[in-house]
N, C-alpha and C positions, 0 to 999 in steps of 0.2 A: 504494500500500500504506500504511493507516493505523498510525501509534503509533512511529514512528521520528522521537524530537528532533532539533529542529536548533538549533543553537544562535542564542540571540532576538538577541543582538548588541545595538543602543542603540534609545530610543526617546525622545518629546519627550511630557513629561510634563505637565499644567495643573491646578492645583490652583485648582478651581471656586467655592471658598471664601476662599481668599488671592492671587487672581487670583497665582498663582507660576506661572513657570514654568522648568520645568528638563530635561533631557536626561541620563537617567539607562538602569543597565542594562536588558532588557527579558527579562520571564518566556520559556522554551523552549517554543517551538510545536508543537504534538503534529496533523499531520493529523485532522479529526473523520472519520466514515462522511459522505461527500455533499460535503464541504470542500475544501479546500488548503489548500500554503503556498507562498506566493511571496516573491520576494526582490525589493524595492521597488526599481526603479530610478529612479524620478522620481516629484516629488508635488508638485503644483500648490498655493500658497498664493488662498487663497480669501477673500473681501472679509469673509464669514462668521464666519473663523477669526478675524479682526484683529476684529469687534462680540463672540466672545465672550473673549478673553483683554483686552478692556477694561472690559467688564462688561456691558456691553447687550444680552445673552445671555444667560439663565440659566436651560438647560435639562438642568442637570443640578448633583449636590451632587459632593464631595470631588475625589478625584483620577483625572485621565480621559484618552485618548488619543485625538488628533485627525489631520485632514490625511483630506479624503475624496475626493482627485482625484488617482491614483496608476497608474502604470503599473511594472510588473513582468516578470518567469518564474517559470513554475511550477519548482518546487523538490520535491514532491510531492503523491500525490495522494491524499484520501479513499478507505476501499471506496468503492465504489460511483459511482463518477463519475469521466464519461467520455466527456461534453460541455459544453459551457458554455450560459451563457442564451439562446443563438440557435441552437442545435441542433448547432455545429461540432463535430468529434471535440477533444478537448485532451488533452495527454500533458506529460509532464515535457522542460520546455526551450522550452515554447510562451510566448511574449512574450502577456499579456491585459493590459485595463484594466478597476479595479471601481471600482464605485460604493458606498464602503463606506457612507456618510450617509443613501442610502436604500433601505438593508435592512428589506423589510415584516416583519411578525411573522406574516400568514399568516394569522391566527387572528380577526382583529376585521373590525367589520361593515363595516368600509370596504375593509380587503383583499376581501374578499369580495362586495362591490358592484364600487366605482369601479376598483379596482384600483391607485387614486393618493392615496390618501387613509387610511391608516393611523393609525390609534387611540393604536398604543402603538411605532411607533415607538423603536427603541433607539439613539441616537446624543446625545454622544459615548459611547464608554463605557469603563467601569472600566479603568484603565491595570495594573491588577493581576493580568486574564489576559491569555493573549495577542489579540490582535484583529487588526480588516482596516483600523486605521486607516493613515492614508500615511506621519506624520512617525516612519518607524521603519522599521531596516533589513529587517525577515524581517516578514511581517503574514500574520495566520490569517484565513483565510476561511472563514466558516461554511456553509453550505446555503443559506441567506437572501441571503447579498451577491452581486448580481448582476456578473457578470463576463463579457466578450467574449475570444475570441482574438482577437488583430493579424495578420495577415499584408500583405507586402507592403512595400514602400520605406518607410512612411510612418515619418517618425520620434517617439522618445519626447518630443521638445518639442513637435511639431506634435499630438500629441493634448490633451497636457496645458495649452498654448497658451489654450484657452476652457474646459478643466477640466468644470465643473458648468455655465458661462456658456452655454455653448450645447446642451445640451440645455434651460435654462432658455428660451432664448431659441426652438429647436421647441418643446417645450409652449407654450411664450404665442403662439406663432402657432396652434397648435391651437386653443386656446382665444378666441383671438380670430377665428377664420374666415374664409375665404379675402380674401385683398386683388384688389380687383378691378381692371382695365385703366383706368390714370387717374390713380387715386388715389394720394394725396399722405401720406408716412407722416414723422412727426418724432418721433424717439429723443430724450431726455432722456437724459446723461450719453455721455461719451465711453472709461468703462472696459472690463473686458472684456465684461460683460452687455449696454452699449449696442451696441460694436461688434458682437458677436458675433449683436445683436437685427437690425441695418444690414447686417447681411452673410447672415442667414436670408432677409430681406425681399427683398433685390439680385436674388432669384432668382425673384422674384416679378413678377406687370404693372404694377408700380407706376412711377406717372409720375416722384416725385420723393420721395428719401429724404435729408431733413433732420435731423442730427445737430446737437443743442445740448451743449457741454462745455469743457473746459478740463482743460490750458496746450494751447499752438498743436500741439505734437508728436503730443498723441493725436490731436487732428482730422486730421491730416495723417493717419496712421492707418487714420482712420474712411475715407476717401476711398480710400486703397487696398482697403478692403474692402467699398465699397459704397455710400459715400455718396454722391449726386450734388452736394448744399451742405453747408457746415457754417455753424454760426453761435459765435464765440467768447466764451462765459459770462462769462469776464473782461472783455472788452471792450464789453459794451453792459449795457443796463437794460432789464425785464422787457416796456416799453413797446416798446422799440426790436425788442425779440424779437417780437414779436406781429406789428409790423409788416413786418417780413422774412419770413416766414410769410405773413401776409395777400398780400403782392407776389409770392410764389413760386407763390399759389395762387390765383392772379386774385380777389383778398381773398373767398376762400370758406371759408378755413382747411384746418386738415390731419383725411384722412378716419379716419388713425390717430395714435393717440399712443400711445408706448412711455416707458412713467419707467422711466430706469434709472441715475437720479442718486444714488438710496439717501439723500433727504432731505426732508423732509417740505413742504417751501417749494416743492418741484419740482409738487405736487400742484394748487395751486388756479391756476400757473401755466399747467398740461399741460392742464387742461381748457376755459380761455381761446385756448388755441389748437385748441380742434376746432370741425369744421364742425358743420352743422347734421348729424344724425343720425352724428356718431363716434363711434367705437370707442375707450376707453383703458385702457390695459395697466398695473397695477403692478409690475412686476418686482423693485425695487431697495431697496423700501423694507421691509426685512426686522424689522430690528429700530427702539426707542428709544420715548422716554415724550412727548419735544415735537409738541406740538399747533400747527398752523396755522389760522387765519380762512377760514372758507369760506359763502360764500351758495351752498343746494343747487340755488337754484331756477334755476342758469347749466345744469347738468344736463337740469330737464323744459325750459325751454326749448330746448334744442339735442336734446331726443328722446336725447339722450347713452346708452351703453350703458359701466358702467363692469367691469373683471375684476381676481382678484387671482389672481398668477399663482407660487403654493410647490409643489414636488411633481411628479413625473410619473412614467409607467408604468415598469416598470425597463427597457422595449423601446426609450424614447426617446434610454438610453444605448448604443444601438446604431445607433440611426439616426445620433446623433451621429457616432459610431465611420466608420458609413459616408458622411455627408456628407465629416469632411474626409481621405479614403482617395478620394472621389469629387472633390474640388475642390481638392487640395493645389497642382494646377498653377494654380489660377487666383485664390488669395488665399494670401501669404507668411504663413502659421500660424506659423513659427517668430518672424517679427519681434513677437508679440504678447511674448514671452521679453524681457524688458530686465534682469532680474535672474536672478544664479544662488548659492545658498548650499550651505555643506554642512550637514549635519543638525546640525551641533554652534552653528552660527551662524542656528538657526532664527528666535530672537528676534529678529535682523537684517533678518529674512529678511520677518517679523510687521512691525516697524518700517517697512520700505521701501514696502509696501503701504498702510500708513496714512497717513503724511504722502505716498503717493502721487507718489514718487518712482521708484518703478517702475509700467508697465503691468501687468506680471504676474512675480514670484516664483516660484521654482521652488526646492524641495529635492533635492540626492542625497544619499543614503545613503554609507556606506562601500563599499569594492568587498569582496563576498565573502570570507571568509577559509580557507585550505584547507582540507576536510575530511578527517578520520583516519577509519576505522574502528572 
């Protein structure tokens, strides 16, 4: 039933123009017709959110509300709606996860082609109404933000665990095309994009899956979730990498490459290590202005095919959903969790993920507070 406030509670605020950020009250969420409101129980900090509250991000002006990898309960519901984006019945009390970040607008020529590719896109947004962002206790869901019900054992950290990382990491196996029985696939980075890329592949006929990253913890990591080597970034030079690669692949090189270091230097490295007619994936290298040295012509000689891989169907955040509700027994999702804050220590929270002292950051909210009549 639509139009009954709930009280908005607290919300993490970013001020797009004086890179501020604060934790301030949040507007009363009013159910839309088609929407919800859920009450935010957990919300994954994102590699994303650390490139735009430093500034290498700037997709959007004044002041706005972030955090787009969140798991929640419905609190209530819009007229009108009375499933979610996978056809399940949903009712008040039902645990979902949305993808508030890629809410299409429905309307432009790309929703209406690709169905991955949206024009106009609205995130972040105004911290002034209410929204489906995550760093916030109560968050409004509009008609647009795709959202699954949960059922089953699984828990709020093992979803939130790869966040957006791994449906990033299905789509860029989508779009890179099937790995065939043999072949040799080498991740770039060891955060939660790379693992998360090492651990879609694991399930694949792939002979040998080589993770390049750093410090020694996450590879260790990588290895529980899939990796068959690892090679430690800190400890060797771009030559010594090459040649470890060459050795693992009876010097043919690797028939995939995955960057998912989010650095620009990673680039003319990752294509040095593919074979003759590879495949390479950009996944990581999201934002920033620095330029690296590249001869293109390492490309037509190796028949190279290269992808960039932002964006997917809103369906892929269901596949997600059911990868790991399908595989919780067989990769520890919750040990990707190394940090835990409350919404009020979000900056901390932003902090820990950048100097990369944690694998992955998690916010809670407040618990609920009574409701009156």
């Amino acid at each position: 039933m639509s139009g009954i406030a709930i009280g908005g509670g607290m919300q993490a605020v970013f001020n797009m123009d004086s890179l501020t950020l604060t934790v301030e009250d949040a507007p009363h969420p009013v159910a839309v017709p088609g929407g919800l409101i859920a009450r935010v129980t957990l919300a994954g900090v994102c590699g994303s959110d650390v490139h735009r509250v430093v500034g290498h991000v700037k997709d959007a002006t004044g002041r706005v509300s972030f955090g787009h990898e969140a798991v929640g309960v419905v609190e209530e519901l819009g007229d009108g709606l009375n499933v979610d984006w996978g056809g399940l019945p949903v009712s008040v009390g039902d645990r979902i996860v949305w993808y508030a970040g890629s809410a299409p607008c429905g309307k432009c020529r790309g929703c209406r082609t690709t169905g991955e590719a949206c024009d106009d896109r609205q995130w972040p947004l105004p911290s002034a109404v209410p929204n489906a962002a995550g760093y916030r206790d109560v968050a409004s869901l509009s008609p647009l933000v795709p959202f699954f019900r949960v059922d089953g054992p699984v828990t709020d950290e093992e979803i939130v665990a790869f966040g957006c990382a791994l449906p990033t990491a299905i789509g860029g196996q989508r779009r890179l095309g099937q790995i065939e029985p043999g072949q040799t696939v080498v991740v770039q980075g060891a955060g939660p994009v790379g693992i998360a890329a090492a651990m879609v592949v694991s399930l694949s006929p792939a002979r040998n899956i080589i993770v390049i990253g750093a410090p020694a913890h996450r590879l260790e990591l990588a290895r529980e979730f899939g990796a068959s080597s690892t090679i430690n970034l800190d400890e060797t030079s771009a030559e010594e990498r090459l040649a470890r690669v060459l050795e693992l692949t009876d010097g043919r090189g690797a028939d995939v490459v995955i960057e998912a270091a989010g650095v620009p230097e990673a680039f003319p490295e990752g294509v040095s290590l593919l074979a003759r007619h590879g495949r390479y994936l950009l996944s990581g290298l999201y934002s920033g202005t620095r330029e690296v040295s590249f001869n293109p012509v390492q490309l037509v000689l190796k028949s190279a095919r290269v992808f960039g891989n932002l964006g997917s169907r809103p369906e892929v955040g269901l596949q997600a959903l059911r990868f790991v509700q399908a595989n919780r027994d067989r990769f520890p999702f919750s040990r990707i969790v190394t940090h835990r804050y409350e919404l009020g220590s979000i900056a901390a929270a932003l902090d820990a993920m950048q100097d990369g002292s944690a694998v992955k950051a998690v916010v809670t909210p407040r618990p609920p507070a009574r409701r009156t009549a």
